[in-house]
C-alpha positions in Angstrom: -12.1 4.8 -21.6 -9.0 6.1 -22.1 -5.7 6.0 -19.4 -5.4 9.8 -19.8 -9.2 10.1 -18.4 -8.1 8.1 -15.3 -5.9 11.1 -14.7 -2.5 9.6 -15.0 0.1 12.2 -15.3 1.9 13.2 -19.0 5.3 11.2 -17.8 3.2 8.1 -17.1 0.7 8.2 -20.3 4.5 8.9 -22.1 6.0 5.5 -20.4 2.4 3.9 -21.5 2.5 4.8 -25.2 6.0 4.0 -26.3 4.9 0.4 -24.5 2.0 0.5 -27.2 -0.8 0.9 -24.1 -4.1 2.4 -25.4 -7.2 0.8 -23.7 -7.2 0.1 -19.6 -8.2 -3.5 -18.4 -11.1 -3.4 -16.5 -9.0 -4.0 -13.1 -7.0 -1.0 -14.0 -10.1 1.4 -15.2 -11.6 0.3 -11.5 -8.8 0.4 -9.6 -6.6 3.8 -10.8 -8.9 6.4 -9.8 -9.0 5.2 -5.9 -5.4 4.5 -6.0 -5.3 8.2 -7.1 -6.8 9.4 -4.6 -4.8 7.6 -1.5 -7.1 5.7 -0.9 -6.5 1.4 0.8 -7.8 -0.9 -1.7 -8.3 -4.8 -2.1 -8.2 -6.1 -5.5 -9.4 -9.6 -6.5 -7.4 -10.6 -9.8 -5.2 -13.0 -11.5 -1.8 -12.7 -13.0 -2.6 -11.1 -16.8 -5.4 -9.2 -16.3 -3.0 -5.5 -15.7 -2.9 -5.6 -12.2 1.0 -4.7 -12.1 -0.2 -1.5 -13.9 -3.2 -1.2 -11.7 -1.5 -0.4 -8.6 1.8 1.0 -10.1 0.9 3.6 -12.4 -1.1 5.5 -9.9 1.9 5.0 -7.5 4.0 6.2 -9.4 2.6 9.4 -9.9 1.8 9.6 -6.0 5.2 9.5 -5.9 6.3 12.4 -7.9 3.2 14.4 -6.8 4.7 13.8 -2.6 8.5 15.3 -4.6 10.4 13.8 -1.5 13.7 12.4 -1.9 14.3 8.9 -0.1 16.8 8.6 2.8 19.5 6.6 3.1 18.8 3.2 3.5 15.1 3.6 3.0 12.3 3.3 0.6 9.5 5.0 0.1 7.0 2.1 -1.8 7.4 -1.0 -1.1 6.4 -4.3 -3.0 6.4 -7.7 -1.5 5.7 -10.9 -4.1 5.9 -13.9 -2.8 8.4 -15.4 -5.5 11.0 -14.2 -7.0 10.1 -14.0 -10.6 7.3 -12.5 -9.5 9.1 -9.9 -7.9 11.3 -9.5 -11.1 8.3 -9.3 -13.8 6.7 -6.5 -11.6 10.1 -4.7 -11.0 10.8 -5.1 -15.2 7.5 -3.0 -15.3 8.0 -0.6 -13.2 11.2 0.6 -14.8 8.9 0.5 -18.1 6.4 3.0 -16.2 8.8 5.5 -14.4 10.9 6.1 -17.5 10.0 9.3 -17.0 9.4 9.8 -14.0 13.2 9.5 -12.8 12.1 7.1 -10.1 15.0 4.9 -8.6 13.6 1.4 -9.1 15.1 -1.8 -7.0 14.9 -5.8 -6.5 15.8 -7.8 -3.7 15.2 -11.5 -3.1 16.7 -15.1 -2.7 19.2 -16.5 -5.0 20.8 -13.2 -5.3 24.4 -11.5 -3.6 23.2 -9.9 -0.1 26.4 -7.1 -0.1 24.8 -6.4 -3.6 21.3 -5.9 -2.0 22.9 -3.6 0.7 24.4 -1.1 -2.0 21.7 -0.8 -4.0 19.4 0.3 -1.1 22.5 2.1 0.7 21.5 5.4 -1.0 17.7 5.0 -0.8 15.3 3.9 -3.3 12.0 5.2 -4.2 10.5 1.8 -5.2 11.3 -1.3 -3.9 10.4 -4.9 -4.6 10.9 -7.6 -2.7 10.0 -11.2 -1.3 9.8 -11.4 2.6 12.7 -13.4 3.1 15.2 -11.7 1.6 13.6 -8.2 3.3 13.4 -9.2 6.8 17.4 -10.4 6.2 18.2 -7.1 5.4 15.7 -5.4 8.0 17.5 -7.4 10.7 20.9 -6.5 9.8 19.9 -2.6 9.9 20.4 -2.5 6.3 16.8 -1.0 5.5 14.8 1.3 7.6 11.2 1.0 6.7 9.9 3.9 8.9 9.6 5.9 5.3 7.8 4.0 3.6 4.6 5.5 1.9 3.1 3.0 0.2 2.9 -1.0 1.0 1.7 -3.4 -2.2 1.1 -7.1 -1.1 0.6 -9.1 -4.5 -0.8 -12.6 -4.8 -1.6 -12.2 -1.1 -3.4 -15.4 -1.3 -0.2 -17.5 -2.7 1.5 -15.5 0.0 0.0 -17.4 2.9 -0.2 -20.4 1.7 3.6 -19.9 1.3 3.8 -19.6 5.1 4.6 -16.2 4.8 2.4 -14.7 7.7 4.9 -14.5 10.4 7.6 -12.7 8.3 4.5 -10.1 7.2 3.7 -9.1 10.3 7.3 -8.4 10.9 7.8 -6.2 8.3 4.5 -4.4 9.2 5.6 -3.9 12.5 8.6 -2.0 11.2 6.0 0.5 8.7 4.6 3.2 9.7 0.9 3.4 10.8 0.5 6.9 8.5 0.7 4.9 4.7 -1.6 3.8 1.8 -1.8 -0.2 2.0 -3.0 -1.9 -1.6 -3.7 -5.8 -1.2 -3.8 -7.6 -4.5 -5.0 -11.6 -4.2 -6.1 -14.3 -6.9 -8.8 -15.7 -4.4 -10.3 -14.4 -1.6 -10.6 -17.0 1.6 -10.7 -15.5 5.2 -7.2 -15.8 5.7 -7.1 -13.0 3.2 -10.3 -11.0 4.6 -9.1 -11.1 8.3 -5.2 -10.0 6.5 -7.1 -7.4 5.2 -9.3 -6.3 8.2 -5.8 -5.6 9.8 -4.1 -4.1 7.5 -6.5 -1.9 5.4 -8.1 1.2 6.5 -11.6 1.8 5.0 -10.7 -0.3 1.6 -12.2 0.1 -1.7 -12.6 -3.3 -2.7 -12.2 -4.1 -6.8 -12.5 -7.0 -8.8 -12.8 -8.6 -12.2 -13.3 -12.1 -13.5 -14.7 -15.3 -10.8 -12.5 -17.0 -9.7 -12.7 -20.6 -9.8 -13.8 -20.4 -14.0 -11.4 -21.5 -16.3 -10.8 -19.2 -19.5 -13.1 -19.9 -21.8 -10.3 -19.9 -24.9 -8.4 -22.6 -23.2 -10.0 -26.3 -24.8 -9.4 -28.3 -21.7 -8.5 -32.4 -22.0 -7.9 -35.1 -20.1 -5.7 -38.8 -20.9 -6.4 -41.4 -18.3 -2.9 -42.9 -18.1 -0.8 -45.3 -15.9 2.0 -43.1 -14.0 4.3 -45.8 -15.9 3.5 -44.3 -19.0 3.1 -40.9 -18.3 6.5 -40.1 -19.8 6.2 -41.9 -22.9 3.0 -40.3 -23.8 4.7 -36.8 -22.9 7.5 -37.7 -25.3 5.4 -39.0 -28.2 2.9 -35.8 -27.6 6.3 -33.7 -27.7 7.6 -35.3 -30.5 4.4 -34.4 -32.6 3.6 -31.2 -31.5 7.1 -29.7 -31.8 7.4 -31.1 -35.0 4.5 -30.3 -36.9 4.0 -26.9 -35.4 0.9 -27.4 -33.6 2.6 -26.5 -30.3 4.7 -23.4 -29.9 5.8 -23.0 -26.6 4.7 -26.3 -23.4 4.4 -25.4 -20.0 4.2 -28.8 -18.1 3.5 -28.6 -14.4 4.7 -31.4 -11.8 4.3 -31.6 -8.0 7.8 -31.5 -6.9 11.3 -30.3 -7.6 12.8 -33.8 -8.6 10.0 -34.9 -10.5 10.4 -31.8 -12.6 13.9 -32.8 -13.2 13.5 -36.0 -14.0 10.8 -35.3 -16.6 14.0 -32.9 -18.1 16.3 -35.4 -17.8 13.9 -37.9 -19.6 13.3 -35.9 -22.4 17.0 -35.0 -22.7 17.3 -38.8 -23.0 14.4 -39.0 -25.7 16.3 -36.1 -27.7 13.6 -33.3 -26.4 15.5 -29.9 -24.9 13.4 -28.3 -22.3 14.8 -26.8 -18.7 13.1 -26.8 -15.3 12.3 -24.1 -13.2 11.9 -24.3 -9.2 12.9 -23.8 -5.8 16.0 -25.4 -6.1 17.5 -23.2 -9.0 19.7 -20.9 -8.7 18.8 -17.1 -9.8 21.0 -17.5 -12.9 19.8 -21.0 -13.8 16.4 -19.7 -13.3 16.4 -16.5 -15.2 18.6 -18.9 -18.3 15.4 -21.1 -18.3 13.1 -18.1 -18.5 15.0 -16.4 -21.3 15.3 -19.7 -23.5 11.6 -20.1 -23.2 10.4 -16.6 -23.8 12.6 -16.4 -26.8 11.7 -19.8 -28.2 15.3 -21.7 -28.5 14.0 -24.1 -25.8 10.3 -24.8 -26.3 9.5 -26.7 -23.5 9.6 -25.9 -19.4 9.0 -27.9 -16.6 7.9 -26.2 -13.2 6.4 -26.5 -10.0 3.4 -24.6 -8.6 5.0 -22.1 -6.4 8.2 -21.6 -9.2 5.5 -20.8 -11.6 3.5 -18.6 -9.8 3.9 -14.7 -11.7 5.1 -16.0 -14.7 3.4 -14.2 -17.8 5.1 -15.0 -21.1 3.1 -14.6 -24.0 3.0 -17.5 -26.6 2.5 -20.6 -24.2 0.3 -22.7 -26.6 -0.2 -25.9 -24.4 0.0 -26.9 -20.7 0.7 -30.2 -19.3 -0.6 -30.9 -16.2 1.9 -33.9 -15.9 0.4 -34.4 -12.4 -2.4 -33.2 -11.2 -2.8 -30.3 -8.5 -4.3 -31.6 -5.2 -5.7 -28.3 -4.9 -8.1 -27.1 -7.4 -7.4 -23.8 -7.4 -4.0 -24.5 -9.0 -5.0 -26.3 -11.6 -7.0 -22.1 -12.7 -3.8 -21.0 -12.0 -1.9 -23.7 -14.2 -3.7 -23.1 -17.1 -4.1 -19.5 -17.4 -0.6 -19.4 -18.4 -2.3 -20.3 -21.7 -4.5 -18.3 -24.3 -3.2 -14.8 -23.0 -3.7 -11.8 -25.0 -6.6 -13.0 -27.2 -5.2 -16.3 -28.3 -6.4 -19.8 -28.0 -4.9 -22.3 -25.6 -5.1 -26.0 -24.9 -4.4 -27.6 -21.7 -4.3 -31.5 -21.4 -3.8 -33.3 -17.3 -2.9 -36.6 -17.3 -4.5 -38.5 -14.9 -3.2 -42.0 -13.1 -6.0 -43.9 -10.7 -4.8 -42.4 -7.8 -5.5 -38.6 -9.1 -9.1 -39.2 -10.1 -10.3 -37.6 -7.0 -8.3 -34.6 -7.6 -9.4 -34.7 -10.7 -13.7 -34.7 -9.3 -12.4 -31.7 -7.4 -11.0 -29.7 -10.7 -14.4 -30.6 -12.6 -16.6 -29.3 -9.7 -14.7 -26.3 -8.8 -14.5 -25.7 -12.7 -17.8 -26.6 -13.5 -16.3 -28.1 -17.0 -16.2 -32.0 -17.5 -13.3 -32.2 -19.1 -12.6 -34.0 -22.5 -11.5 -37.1 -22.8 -8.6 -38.0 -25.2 -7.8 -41.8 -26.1 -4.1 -43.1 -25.7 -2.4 -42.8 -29.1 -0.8 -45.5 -30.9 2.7 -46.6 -30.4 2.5 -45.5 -26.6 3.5 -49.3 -25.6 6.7 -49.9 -27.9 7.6 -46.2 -26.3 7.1 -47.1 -22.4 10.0 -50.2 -23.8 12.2 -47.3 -24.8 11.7 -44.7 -22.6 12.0 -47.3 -19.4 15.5 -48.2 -21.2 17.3 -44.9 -21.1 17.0 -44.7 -16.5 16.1 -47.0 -13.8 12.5 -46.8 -13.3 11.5 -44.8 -10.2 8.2 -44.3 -8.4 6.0 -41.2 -8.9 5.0 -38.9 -6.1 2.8 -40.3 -2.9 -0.4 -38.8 -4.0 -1.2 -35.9 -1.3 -4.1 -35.1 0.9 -6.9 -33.3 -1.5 -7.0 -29.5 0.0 -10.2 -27.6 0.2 -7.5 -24.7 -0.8 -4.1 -23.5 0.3 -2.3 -27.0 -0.2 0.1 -28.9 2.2 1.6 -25.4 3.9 3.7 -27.3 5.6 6.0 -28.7 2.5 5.1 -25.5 0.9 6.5 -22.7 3.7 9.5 -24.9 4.0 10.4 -24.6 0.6 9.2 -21.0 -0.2 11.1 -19.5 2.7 14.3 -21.5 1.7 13.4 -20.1 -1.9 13.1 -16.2 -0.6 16.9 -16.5 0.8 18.3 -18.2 -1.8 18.7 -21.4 -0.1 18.3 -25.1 -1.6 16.6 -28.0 0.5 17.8 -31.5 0.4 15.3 -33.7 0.2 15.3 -37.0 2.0 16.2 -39.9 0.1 13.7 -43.1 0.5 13.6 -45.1 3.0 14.0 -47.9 0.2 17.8 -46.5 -0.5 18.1 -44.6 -4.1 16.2 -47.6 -6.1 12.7 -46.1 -6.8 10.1 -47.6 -9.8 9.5 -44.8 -11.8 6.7 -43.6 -13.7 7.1 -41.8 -16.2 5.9 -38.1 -17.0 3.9 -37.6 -20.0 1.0 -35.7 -22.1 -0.9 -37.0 -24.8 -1.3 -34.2 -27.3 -5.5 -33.3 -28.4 -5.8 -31.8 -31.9 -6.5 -29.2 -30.4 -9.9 -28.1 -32.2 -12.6 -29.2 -30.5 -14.0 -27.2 -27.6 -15.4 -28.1 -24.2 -19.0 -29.4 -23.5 -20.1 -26.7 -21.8 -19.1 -24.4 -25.0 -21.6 -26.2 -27.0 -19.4 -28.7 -28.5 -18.1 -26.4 -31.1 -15.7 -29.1 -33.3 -16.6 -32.0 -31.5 -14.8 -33.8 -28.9 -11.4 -35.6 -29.1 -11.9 -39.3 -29.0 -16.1 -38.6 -28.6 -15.8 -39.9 -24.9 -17.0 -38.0 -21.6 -14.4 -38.3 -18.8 -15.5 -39.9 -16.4 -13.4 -39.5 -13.4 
């Protein structure tokens, strides 16, 4: 199958070649044809498997084939993400599609200059992408008329709710019109998302590819029972290694919460390992820095939360450190399929303290794969004595109700709506005063050969030991 036999137009399969795009995924080969045709359409898909192109390329070339010209202060797609990198990545491609299409392509989230977001819709746009936040902002200040809008895209749905975003999308579907093609894209489908789409969706074609709660089968998936006291010297020793010797290219370590990420970064700057930290509480240039160091490799290492991480798709992330565990197991399918993209291999290794051993049961049933176990390496003692040296211990994170899915969406919507309007939240100090006991963040690293049990076994197992959680 080819995208030409999908019937794309000549200016799309043009924008698609010079990007070097031959073969459709399978979510794009399902999906296109209905799109085509103006047809609803719920999609069931993760980030990387093409769904960006799934629901834009068609769009696109509904667009051209409708030849209207937006009004002022109007749009005539629009694109909520729930994040804003998200809302960047998909807004990066969609320039890349309609290169030839001469489609006027626009952004508008958090972080970023509101008078800015006003002139570059002030003259109409024909796509535009944007977290809810930021959109409702300029909706309420008569900035944006959404009466013309033709087609509505909600991506990562799912992560969308879970963000607390519910109120602010009924809002701006109040504000559409009722005449209008509606495309739902979601990672998971619970009934939050079924009753979303019962509302919102007229006669849906529903498409998906891959189940869900499976892990990738290139990714070898470990697991290090460690004390949260040492979690940061076995990250820095695992660093230290991998860097060095090659075997890791580009980390992706995962925490729970915007000041643990920065203290792992500040702990590692301390241990004479660069890495940056991506989340809520970056600003839109910090954040976009810490992107473009990564992707081009000058820092090899970055630290993120969950909902910071969500969208990101850069190719060459060798390892993931799940420096805390989720509490939801979903996540942790989420975490690491930022790994092994694009035909590669991956590894992933969580690091589990006593108190994560239930999320841990959680990850292995949802997954079905008992993870492997890998032994504490040598020299992990006399580096606990320097790491605790360099800061003032401090406690790790209040382990937090396991979720059957969706998370604590109370922390979550507090922080993702501050996060679509550019806001930072303060978080309370202890009730102790600054002093905390710290623990430290860490990953040991596995080879990185052997496989997972239920993949036979290939290369053996780390260490020989089942994890037993």
């Amino acid at each position: 199958m080819t995208f030409e036999s999908l019937g794309l137009s000549q200016s799309v399969l043009q924008a698609l070649e010079l990007k070097g795009y031959g073969t459709p995924t399978p979510i794009q080969a399902q999906a296109i044809p209905h799109v085509l045709e103006g047809r609803d359409l719920l999609g069931i898909a993760q980030t990387g498997t093409g769904k960006t192109a799934a629901f834009m390329l068609p769009s696109i070339d509904r667009l051209v084939a409708s030849d209207k010209r937006p009004k002022p202060r109007s749009c005539r797609m629009l694109v909520l993400a729930p994040t804003r990198e998200l809302a960047g990545q998909i807004a990066d491609s969609a320039r890349d599609y309609a290169k030839f299409a001469h489609l006027k392509v626009v952004t508008v989230f958090g972080g970023t200059s509101v008078s800015r977001n006003r002139q570059d819709v002030a003259r109409g746009v024909d796509i535009l992408i944007a977290t809810p936040g930021r959109l409702v902002d300029l909706c309420d200040q008569k900035a944006l008329d959404l009466s013309q809008v033709e087609i509505l895209v909600l991506d990562e749905a799912d992560q969308m709710l879970d963000l607390g975003f519910i109120h602010a999308l009924r809002a701006i579907v109040r504000l559409l019109p009722q005449k209008r093609q509606t495309l739902f894209f979601s990672a998971t489908m619970p009934n939050a998302i079924k009753q979303l789409a019962g509302q919102y969706l007229s006669d849906p074609t529903q498409v998906s590819v891959a189940p869900q709660a499976t892990t990738a089968e290139r990714v070898q998936q470990y697991v290090c029972f460690v004390g949260q006291a040492e979690k940061q010297a076995l990250l820095t020793l695992a660093l230290r290694k991998g860097l060095h010797s090659g075997e890791m290219d580009r980390v992706l370590i995962f925490t729970r919460t915007k000041h643990g990420a920065d203290r792992v970064v500040k702990k590692l700057a301390q241990s004479g390992i660069r890495s940056n930290a991506i989340h809520g509480n970056k600003s839109q240039p910090q954040r976009e820095r810490a992107l473009g160091e990564f992707r081009q490799g000058s820092v090899r290492v970055l630290v993120a939360t969950d909902i910071a991480a969500r969208g990101i798709d850069i190719p060459g992330v060798s390892h993931v450190v799940n420096f805390e565990l989720p509490n939801v197991a979903e996540q942790y399918v989420h975490r690491i399929g930022r790994t092994a993209r694009a035909g590669r291999e991956g590894v992933a290794i969580s690091f589990c303290a006593q108190d994560e051993r239930d999320y841990l049961r959680d990850i292995q049933r949802l997954t079905r794969v008992t993870l492997d176990q890998v032994p504490l390496p040598e020299g992990l003692r006399a580096e606990v004595e320097i790491v605790a040296k360099h800061v003032e211990p401090v406690r790790g994170p209040r382990p937090q109700p396991r979720r059957n899915g969706g998370g604590d969406r109370r922390d979550k919507r507090t922080e993702a709506q501050r996060d679509a309007r550019g806001e930072a939240r303060v978080e309370p100090r202890s009730g102790h005063g600054d002093r905390r006991k710290a623990h430290g963040a860490g990953s040991a690293h596995p080879g990185g050969n052997a496989g997972n049990r239920r993949r036979r076994n290939r290369g053996g197992r780390p260490g020989g030991q089942r994890a037993q959680a």
